[in-house]
C-alpha positions as CSV (number, residue, x, y, z in Angstrom):
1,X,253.1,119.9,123.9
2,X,251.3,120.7,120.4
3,X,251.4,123.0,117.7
4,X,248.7,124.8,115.6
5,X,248.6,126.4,112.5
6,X,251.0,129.3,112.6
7,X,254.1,127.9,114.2
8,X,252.7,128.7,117.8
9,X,253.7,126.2,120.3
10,X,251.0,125.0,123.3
11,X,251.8,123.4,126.7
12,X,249.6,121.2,128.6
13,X,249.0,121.1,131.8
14,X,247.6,118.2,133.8
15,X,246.1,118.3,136.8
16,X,243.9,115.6,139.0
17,X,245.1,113.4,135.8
18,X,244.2,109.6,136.6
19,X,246.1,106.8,135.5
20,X,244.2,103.6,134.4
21,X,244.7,100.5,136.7
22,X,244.3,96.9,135.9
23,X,241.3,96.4,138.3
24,X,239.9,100.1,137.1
25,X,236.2,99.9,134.7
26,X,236.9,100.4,131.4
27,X,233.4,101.2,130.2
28,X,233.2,105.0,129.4
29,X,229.4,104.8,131.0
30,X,230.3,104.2,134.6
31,X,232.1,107.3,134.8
32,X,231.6,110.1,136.2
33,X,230.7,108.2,139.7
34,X,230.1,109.4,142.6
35,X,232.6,108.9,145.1
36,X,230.8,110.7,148.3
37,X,227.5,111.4,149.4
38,X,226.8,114.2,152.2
39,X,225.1,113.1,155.1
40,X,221.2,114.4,155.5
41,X,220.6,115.3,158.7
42,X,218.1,113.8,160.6
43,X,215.4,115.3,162.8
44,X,215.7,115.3,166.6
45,X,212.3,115.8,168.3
46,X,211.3,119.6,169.1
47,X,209.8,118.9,172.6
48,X,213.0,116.9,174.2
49,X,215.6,117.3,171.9
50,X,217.3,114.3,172.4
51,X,215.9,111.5,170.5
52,X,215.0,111.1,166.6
53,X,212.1,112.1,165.4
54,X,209.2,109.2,165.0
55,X,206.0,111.4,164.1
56,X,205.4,115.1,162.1
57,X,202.3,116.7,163.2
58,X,200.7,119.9,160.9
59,X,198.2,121.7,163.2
60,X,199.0,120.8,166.2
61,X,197.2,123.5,168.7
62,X,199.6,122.7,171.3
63,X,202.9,122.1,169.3
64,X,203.5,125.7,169.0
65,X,204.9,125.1,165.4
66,X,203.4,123.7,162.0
67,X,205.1,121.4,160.9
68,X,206.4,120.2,164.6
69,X,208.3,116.6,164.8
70,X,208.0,114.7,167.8
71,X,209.6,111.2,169.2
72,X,207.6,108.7,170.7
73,X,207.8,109.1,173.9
74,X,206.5,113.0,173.4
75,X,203.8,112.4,170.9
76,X,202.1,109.6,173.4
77,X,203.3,112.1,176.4
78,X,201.5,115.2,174.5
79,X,198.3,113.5,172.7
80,X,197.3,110.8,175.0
81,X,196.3,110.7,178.5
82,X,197.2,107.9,181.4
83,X,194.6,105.5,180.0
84,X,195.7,105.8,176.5
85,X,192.6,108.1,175.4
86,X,193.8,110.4,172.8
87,X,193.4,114.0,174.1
88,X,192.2,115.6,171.2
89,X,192.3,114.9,167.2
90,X,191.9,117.8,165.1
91,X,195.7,118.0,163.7
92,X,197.3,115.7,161.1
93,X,199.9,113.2,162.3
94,X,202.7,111.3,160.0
95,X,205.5,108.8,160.4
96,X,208.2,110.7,160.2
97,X,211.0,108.7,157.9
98,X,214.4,108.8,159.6
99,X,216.1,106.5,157.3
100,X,217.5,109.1,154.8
């Protein structure tokens, strides 16, 4: 409760009000801190759907997509043939990061 000038009373209202602890920092810097991070998702391959992707392609004549992500089974499956020639080259290829 407070007063101001004029006789007119205030009332406070806390809410989400947090207590210090003993084993709480007491360093005004460290707060605000982030207490959760949302998940990123991570990219599945577009030809199988099932596994992560490994490799982004931009270009790709037979991707049907720019950019299209593939795992490594289906990048080897689409751009290489039994002998491990690759089929054809004019498209870019990148690892794709699956860590974040």
């Amino acid at each position: 409760m407070g007063f101001i000038p004029g006789g007119m009373e205030l009332n406070y209202v806390w809410y989400n009000r947090l207590f210090s602890h003993q084993h709480d920092d007491l360093n005004r810097n460290s707060y605000p801190f982030q207490t959760f991070q949302e998940r990123t998702p991570k990219r599945r391959c577009q030809m199988c759907n099932a596994n992560l992707a490994s490799y982004v392609t931009v270009n790709d004549r037979l991707a049907g997509h720019s950019p299209c992500y593939f795992c490594e089974d289906c990048y080897v499956a689409f751009h290489y043939n039994v002998e491990g020639n690759i089929l054809y080259d004019d498209f870019q290829v990148f690892n794709c990061n699956t860590d974040t």
